[in-house]
MARDO-197430 format. One line per field, with one value per residue (C-alpha): z, x, y; residue in three letters. Coordinates in steps of 0.2 Angstrom, whole numbers. Example, Ala and Ser with C-alpha at 12.3 -4.5 7.8 and 13.67 -1.06 7.14 Angstrom:
# residues 2
w: c(39, 36)
u: c(62, 68)
v: c(-22, -5)
aa: c(ALA, SER)
***
This chain:
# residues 484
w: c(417, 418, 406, 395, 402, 418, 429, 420, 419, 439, 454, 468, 481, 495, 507, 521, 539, 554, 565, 576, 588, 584, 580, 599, 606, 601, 593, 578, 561, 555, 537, 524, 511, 492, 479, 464, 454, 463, 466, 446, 443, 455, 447, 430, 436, 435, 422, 407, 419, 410, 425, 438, 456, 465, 462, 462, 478, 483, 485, 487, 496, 490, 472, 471, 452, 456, 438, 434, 446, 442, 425, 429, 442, 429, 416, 431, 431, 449, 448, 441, 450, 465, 459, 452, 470, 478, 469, 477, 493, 507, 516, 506, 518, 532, 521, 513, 531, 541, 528, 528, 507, 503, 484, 484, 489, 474, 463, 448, 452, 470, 460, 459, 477, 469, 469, 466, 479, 478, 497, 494, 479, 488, 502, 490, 482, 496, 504, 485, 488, 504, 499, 480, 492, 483, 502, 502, 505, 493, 498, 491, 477, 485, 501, 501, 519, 527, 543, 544, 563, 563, 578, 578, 571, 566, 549, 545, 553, 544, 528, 528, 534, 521, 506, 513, 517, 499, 491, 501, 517, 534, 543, 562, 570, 586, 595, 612, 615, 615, 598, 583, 573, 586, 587, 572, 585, 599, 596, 582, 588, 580, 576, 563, 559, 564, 571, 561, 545, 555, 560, 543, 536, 550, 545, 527, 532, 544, 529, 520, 533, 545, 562, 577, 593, 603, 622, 617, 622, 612, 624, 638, 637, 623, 619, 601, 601, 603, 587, 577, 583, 578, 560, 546, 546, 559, 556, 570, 564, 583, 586, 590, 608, 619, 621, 617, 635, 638, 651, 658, 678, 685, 674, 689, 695, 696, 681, 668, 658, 641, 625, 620, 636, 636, 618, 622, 635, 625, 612, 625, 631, 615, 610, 629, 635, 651, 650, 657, 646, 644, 638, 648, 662, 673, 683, 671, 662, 658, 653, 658, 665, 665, 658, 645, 639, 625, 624, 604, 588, 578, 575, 590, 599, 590, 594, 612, 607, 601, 611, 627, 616, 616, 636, 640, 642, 646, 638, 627, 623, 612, 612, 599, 600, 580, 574, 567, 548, 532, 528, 510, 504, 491, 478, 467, 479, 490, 473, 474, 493, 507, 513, 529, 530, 540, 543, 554, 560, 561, 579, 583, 573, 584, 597, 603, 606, 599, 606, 592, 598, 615, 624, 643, 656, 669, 677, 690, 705, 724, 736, 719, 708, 693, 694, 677, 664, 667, 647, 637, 621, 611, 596, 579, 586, 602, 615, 629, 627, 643, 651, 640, 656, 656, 665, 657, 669, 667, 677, 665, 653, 640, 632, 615, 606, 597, 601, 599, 599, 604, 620, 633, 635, 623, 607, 609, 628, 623, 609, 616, 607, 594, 585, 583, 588, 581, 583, 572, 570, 581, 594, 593, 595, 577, 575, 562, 545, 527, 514, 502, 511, 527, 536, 555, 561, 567, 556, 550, 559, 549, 554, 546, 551, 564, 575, 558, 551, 566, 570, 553, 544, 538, 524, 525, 537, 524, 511, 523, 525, 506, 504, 519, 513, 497, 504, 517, 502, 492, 509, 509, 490, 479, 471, 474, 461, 476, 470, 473)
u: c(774, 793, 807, 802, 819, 821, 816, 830, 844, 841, 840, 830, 834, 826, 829, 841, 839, 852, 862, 853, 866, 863, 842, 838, 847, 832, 813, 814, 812, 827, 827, 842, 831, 835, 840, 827, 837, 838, 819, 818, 827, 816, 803, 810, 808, 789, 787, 771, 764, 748, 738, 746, 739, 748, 733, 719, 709, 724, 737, 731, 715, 712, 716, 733, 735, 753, 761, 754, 764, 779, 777, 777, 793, 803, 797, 803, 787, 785, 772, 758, 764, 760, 741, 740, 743, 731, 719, 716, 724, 723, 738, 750, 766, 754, 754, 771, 778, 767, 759, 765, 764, 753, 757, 774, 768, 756, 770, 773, 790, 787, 786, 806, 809, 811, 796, 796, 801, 782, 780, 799, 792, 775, 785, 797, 781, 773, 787, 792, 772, 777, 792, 783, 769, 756, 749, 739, 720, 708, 692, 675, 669, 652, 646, 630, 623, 623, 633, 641, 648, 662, 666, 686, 700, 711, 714, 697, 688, 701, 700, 682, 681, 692, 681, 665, 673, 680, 661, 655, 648, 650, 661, 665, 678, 677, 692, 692, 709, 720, 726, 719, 726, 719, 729, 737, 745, 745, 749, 761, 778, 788, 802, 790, 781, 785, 767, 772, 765, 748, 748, 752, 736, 727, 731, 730, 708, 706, 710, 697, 682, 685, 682, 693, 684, 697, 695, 677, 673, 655, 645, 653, 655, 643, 630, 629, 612, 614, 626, 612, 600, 613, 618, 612, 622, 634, 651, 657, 675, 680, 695, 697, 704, 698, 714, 710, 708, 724, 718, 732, 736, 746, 739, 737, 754, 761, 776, 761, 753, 743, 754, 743, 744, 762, 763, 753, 760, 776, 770, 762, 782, 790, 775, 777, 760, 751, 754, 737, 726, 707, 705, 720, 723, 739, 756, 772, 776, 798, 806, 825, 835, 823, 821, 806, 794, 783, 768, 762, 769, 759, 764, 760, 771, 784, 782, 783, 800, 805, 800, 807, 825, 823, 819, 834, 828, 842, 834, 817, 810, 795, 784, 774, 764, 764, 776, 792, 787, 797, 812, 805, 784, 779, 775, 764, 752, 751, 755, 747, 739, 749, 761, 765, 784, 799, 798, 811, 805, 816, 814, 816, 832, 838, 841, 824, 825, 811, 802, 792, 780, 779, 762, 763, 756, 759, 766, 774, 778, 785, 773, 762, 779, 782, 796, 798, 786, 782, 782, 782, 780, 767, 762, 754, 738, 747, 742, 756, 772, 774, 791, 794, 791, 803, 804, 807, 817, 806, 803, 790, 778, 767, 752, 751, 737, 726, 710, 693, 684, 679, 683, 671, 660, 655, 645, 643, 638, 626, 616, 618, 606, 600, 617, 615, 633, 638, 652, 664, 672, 686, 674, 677, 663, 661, 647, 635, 637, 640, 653, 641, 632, 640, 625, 620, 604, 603, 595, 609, 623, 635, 650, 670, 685, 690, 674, 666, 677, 689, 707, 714, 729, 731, 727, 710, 705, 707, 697, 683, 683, 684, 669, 659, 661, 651, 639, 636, 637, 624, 615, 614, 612, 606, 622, 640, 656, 667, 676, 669)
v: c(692, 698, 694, 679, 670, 678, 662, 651, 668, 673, 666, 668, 683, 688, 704, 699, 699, 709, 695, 688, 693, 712, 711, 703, 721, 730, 729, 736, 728, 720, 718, 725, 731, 728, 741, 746, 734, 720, 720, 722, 709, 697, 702, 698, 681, 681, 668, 664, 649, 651, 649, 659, 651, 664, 675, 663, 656, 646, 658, 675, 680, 696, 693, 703, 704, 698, 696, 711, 722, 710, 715, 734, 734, 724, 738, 749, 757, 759, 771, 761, 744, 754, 759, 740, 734, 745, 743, 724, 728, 744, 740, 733, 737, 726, 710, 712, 712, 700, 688, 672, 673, 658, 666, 659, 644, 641, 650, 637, 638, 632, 615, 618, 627, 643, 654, 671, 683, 688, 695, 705, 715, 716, 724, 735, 742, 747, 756, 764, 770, 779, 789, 794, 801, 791, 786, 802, 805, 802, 810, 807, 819, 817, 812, 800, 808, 790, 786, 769, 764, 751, 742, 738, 745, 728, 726, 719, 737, 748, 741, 742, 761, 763, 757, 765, 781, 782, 781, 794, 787, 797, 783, 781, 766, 764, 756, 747, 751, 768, 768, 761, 747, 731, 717, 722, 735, 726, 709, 709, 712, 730, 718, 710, 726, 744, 755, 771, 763, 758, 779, 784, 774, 782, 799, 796, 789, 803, 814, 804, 809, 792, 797, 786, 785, 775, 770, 764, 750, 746, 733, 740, 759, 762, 750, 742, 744, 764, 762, 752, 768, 783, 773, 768, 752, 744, 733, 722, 719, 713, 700, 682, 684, 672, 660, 642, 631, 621, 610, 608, 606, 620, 636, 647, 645, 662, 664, 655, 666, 667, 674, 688, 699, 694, 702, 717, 723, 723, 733, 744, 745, 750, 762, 772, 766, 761, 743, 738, 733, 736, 718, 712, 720, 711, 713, 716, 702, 699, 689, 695, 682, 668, 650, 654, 639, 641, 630, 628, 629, 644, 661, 668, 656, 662, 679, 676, 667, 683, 694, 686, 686, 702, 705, 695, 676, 665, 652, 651, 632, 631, 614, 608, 591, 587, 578, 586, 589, 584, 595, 595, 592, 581, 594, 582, 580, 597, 609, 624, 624, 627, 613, 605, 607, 611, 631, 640, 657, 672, 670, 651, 656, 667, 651, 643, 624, 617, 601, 592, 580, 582, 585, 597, 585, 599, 615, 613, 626, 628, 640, 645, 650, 640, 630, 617, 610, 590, 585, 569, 561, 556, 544, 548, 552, 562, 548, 550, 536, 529, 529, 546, 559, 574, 590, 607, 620, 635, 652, 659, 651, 655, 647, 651, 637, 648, 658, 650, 664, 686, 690, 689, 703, 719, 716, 697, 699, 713, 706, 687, 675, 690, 687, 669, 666, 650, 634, 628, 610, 617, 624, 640, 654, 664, 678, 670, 677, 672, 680, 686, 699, 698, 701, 694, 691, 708, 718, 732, 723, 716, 704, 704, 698, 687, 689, 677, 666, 664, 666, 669, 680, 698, 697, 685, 702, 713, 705, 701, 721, 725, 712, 718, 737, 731, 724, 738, 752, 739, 740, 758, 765, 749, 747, 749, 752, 746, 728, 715)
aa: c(UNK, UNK, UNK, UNK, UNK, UNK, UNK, UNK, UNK, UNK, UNK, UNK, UNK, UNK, UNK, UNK, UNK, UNK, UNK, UNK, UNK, UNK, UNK, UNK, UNK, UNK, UNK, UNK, UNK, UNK, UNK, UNK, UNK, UNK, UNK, UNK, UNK, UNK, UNK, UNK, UNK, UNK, UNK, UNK, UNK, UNK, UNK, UNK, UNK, UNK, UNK, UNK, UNK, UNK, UNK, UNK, UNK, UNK, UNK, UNK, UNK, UNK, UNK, UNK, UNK, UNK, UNK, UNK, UNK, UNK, UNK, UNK, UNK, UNK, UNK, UNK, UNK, UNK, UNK, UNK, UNK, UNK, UNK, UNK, UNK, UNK, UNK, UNK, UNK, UNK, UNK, UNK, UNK, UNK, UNK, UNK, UNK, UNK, UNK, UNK, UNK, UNK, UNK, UNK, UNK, UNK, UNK, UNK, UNK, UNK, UNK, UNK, UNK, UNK, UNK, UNK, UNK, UNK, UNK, UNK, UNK, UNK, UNK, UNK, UNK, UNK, UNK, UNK, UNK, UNK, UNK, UNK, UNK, UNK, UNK, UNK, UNK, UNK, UNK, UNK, UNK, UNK, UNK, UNK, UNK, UNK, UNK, UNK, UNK, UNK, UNK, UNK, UNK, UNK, UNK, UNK, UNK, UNK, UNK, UNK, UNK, UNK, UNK, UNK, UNK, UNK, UNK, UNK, UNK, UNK, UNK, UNK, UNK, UNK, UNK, UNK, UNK, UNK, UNK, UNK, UNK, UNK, UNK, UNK, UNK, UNK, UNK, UNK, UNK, UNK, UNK, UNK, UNK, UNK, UNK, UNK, UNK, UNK, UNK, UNK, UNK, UNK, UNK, UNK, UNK, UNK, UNK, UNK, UNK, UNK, UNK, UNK, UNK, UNK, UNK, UNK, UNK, UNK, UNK, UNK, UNK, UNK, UNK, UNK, UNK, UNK, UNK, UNK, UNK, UNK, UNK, UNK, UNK, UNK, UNK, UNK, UNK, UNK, UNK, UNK, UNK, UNK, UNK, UNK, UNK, UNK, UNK, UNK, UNK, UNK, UNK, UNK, UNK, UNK, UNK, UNK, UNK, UNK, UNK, UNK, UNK, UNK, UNK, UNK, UNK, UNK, UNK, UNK, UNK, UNK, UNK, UNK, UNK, UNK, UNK, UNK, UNK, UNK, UNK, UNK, UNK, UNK, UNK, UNK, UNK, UNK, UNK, UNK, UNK, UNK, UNK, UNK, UNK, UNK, UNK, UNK, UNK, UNK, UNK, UNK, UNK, UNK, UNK, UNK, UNK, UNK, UNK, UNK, UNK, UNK, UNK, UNK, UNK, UNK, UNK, UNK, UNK, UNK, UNK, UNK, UNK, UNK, UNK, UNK, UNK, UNK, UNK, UNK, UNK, UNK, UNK, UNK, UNK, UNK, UNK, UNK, UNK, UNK, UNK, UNK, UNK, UNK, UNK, UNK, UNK, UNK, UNK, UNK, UNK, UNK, UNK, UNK, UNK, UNK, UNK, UNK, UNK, UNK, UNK, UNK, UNK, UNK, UNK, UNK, UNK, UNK, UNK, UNK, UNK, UNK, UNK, UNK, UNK, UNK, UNK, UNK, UNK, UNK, UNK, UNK, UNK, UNK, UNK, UNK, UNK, UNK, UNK, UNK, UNK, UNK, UNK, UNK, UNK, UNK, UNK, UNK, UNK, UNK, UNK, UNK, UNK, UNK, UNK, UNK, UNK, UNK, UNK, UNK, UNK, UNK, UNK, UNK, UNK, UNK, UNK, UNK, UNK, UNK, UNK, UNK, UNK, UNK, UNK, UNK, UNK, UNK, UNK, UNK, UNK, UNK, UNK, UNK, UNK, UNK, UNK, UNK, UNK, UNK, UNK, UNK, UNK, UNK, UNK, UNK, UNK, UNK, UNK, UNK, UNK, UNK, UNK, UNK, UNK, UNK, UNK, UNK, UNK, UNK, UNK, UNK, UNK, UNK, UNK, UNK, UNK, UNK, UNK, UNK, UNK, UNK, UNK, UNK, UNK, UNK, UNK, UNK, UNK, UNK, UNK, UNK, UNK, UNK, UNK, UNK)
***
């Protein structure tokens, strides 16, 4: 914990953000930083709860020893609150940027709307780690002579190549696209988080003896069943990519468009690349000038919000058929899981109109161009309201529902029904494997990530890849000091 009063003597700060009217001018991240001592002091809030949630299977997945490293910061010992935090997480300047922080939602003082700034400390840490040069190689003092291939390079694939390559083991990621990072690099925006600190890690793993292998597309360019003959084990760390089905009349209009290839291309922009796509090849998406709809509520949605801010969009509306949630939960009965509750992103801040229950009956075009989106509203269980019609103006519009499962092709195509591919209660396509062992119905194939347990955050990716390193080093030697 930190200072016995702290919680009752300071009030909650978190870092700040640029105007919105200076941040859509570029893609770069936009927040101010806080001083040493202002950190210190949030972290002198961490109070003796007793039972701190924040860590536990509600709040954080990978078990960040939070009011540990609170402790150590208030101390101002930076040094060991940075080991503390590694020691449960590879990439803490990922999660402290891009996690949505389920810990400060289970924070017992999220019972009184003022939870420790958890994710602002995380992300203070991290970047303190950086400039005392602790993010360095650590090598193996011994190599174990087995060779471990690891298909995908998102933050599921890094973390794992990570683990295994610190134990000794000879590990090899190979990356569809041209960089590594997946949609870590590709489809999260630089505004939220900058790709230097994915090509820092990269360097810091190459410098613990992981090999990159990038423009590989395994299924496709090399066979996974070549990797399962050249290895000793095999990790498929692919992505959920396959955009969910909308249904909706009109799709093939030209202007409507799925959000990832939107967001990739983007990225590709501002990192000086090709723009086409291995995965999604297409004509340049922009959004300069237009009338921009966004169909779907998530956090990709609001990505493609601010991104098209950033292009230039005259106008960016986002539609969500839920209802409209509560400005404030009911603690009592949501306390310590994640609540449904009113939640303005930085982007939807910086103008989007936002459209809460309303279901998109149609798109609708002249001569195959998009023209509007025919909308309407809809009742508690998202029936259309007759008599509710409306049509939105748009020029370009993106479908941004959620993925259901890996894109077609590759490892999935390859191996067909050896890898028992399985469906979950929301119909998307998950490799079959448990989170104990990790292990597919292929025999030294193992699945993590996304590609098992579905579209999910960050930070769920990264301890899929921390477990499913165990389990693969278990595989390998009969036992394994890796964390469980």
């Amino acid at each position: 914990m930190g200072k016995v009063t702290g919680f009752l003597e300071i009030d909650r700060q978190v870092h700040k953000y640029q105007p919105a009217s200076d941040r859509i001018r570029h893609f770069r991240e936009f927040t101010l930083p806080m001083s040493d001592k202002e950190v210190e002091k949030q972290a002198a809030r961490c109070m003796d709860c007793g039972v701190p949630y924040c860590h536990g299977p509600t709040g954080c997945p990978i078990h960040n020893q939070i009011p540990d490293w609170n402790d150590l910061v208030y101390n101002g010992d930076w040094d060991n609150a940075i080991r503390n935090l590694h020691s449960t997480n590879n990439f803490p300047e990922f999660t402290g940027r891009i996690c949505p922080a389920p810990c400060e939602e289970a924070c017992t003082l999220n019972l009184e709307d003022i939870p420790v700034a958890i994710k602002t400390i995380e992300q203070a840490i991290a970047d303190k780690a950086y400039e005392s040069g602790y993010v360095r190689p650590y090598p193996a003092d011994k190599k174990t002579g087995k060779r471990v291939a690891v298909i995908g390079s998102g933050p599921a694939g890094m973390a794992a190549a990570q683990q295994l390559g610190r134990v000794g083991h000879d590990v090899h990621v190979y990356e569809r696209e041209s960089r590594p990072g997946g949609l870590l690099r590709f489809g999260i925006p630089d505004f939220k988080m900058e790709k230097h600190y994915i090509d820092r890690r990269i360097v810091q793993m190459a410098g613990e003896g992981v090999t990159f292998h990038c423009g590989v597309n395994v299924g496709v360019d090399k066979k996974a069943s070549e990797l399962l003959a050249e290895y000793d084990a095999v990790l498929y760390c692919g992505g959920s990519e396959t955009p969910r089905p909308a249904g909706i009349p009109g799709v093939e209009l030209e202007g409507v468009h799925d959000a990832m290839p939107y967001l990739v291309q983007q990225n590709k922009r501002v990192a000086g690349e090709d723009i086409q796509s291995v995965a999604w090849p297409a004509q340049p998406i922009l959004a300069g000038g237009k009338h921009v709809v966004v169909v779907g509520g998530g956090d990709t949605a609001s990505d493609c919000v601010g991104t098209a801010f950033r292009q230039g969009a005259v106008r960016v509306t986002q539609l969500d058929i839920r209802p409209q949630p509560p400005e404030k939960e009911d603690k009592l009965s949501v306390w310590p899981y994640w609540a449904t509750k009113m939640r303005t992103s930085s982007s939807q801040a910086e103008g989007a109109e936002r459209e809460f229950q309303v279901a998109t009956l149609e798109f609708l075009g002249e001569d195959g161009v998009l023209m509007g989106v025919k909308c309407c509203e809809v009742d508690e269980k998202r029936k259309p309201v007759p008599g509710t019609d409306f049509v939105i103006r748009a020029d370009l519009a993106f479908i941004a529902i959620g993925f259901s499962g890996p894109i077609d092709g590759g490892v999935v195509a390859e191996m067909g029904d050896r890898l028992a591919v399985t469906v979950d209660a929301r119909r998307s396509t998950n490799v079959k494997a448990n989170d104990r062992d990790y292990r597919t119905s292929v025999d030294g194939l193992f699945a993590a990530g996304d590609v098992r347990r579905g579209q999910s955050l960050v930070v769920w990716a990264i301890r899929e890849g921390r477990q499913a390193a165990r389990s693969i080093d278990e595989f390998l030697t009969g036992a394994s000091v890796l964390p469980r």
